[in-house]
C-alpha positions as CSV (number, residue, x, y, z in Angstrom):
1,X,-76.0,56.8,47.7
2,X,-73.2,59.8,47.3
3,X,-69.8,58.8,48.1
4,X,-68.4,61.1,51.0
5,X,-64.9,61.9,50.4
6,X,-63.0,63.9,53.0
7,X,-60.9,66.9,51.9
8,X,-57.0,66.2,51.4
9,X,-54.5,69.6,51.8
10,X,-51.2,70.3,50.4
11,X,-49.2,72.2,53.0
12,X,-46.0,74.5,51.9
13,X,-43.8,75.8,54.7
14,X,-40.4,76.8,55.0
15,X,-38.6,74.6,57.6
16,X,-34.6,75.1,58.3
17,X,-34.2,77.1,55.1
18,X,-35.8,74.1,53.2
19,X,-39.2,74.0,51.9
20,X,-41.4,71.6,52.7
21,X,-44.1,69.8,50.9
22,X,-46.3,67.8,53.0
23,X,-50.2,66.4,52.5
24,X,-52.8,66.1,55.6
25,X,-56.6,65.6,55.8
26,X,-56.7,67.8,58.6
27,X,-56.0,71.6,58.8
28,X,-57.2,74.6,60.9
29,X,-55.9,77.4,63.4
30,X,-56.2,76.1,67.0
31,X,-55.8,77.3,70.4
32,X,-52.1,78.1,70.0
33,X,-51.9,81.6,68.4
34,X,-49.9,82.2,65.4
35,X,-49.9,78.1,64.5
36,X,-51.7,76.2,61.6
37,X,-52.1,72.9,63.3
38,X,-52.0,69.8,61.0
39,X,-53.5,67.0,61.7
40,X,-53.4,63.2,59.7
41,X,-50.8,63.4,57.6
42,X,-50.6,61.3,54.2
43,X,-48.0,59.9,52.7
44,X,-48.0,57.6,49.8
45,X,-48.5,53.7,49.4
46,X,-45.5,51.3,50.1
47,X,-44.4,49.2,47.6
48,X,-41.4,46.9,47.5
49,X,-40.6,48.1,43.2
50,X,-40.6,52.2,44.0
51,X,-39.3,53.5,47.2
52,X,-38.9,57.4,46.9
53,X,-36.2,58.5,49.6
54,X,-37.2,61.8,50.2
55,X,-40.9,60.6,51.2
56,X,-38.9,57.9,53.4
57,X,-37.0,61.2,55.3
58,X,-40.1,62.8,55.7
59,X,-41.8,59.7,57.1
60,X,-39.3,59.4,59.3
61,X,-39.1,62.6,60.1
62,X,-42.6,62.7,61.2
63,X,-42.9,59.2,62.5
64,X,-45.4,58.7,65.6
65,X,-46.5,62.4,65.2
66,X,-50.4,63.3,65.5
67,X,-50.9,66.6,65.0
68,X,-48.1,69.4,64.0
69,X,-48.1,73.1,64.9
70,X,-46.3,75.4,62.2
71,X,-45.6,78.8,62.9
72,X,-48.3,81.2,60.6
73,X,-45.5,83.0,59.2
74,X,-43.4,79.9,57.4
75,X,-46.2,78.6,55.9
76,X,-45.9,79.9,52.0
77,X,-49.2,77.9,50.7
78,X,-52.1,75.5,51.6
79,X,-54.4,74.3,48.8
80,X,-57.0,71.7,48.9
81,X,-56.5,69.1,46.1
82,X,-58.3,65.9,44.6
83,X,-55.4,63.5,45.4
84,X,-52.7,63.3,47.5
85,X,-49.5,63.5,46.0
86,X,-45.9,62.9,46.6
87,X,-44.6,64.7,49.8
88,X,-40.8,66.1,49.8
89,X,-38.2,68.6,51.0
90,X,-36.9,70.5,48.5
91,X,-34.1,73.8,48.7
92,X,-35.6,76.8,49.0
93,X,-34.9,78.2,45.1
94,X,-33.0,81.7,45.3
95,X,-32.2,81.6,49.0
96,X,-29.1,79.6,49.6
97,X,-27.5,81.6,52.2
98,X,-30.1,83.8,53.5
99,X,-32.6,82.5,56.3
100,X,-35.3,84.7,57.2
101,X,-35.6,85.8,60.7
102,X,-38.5,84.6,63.0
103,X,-40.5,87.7,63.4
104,X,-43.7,88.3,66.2
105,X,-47.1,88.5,64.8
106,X,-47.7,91.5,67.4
107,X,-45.2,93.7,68.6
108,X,-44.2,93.1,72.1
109,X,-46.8,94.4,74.4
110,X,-49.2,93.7,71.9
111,X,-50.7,96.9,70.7
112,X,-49.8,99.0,67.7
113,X,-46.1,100.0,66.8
114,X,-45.5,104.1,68.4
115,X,-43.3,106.1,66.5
């Protein structure tokens, strides 16, 4: 009998000027416009030898948390991979001091720009 494996995604977004790196089994655009919503997110094995501090932040960090929406326009990557791997924050390389600026995926009143 084949072994069904369910898909695991790696999920890079920009969050506070850092960029995040986090692993789910879940992904897909739902009700909410202009949000990715992720859904059963991974994070690695406990063990009492290795602990890996930025994993522990992020755990933390998303602690008790089901399902969360990022905004379409922070989100930098999303691949499918085999395995998961280790999820962290790291600086956003090149952009210490410059944060972008939310910007609406329509113009207000939601029709094209007039000139």
């Amino acid at each position: 009998m084949a072994k069904i494996t369910k898909s695991i995604y790696r999920v890079l977004f920009i969050n506070q000027g850092k960029l995040y790196e986090l692993y789910a089994r879940s992904i897909y655009q739902g009700e909410l416009y202009g949000f990715i919503e992720v859904e059963e997110l991974l994070f690695g094995e406990r063990s009492s030898v290795l602990v890996n501090p930025a994993e522990e932040r992020l755990q933390s960090e998303f602690s008790g948390v089901r399902r969360t929406f990022i905004p379409l326009h922070y989100i930098l990557r999303i691949d499918e991979v085999e395995r998961e791997g280790v999820s962290k924050i790291r600086p956003v390389e090149g952009g210490d001091n410059i944060t972008p600026f939310p910007q609406p995926v329509l113009p207000p009143g939601g029709g094209p720009v007039k000139n």
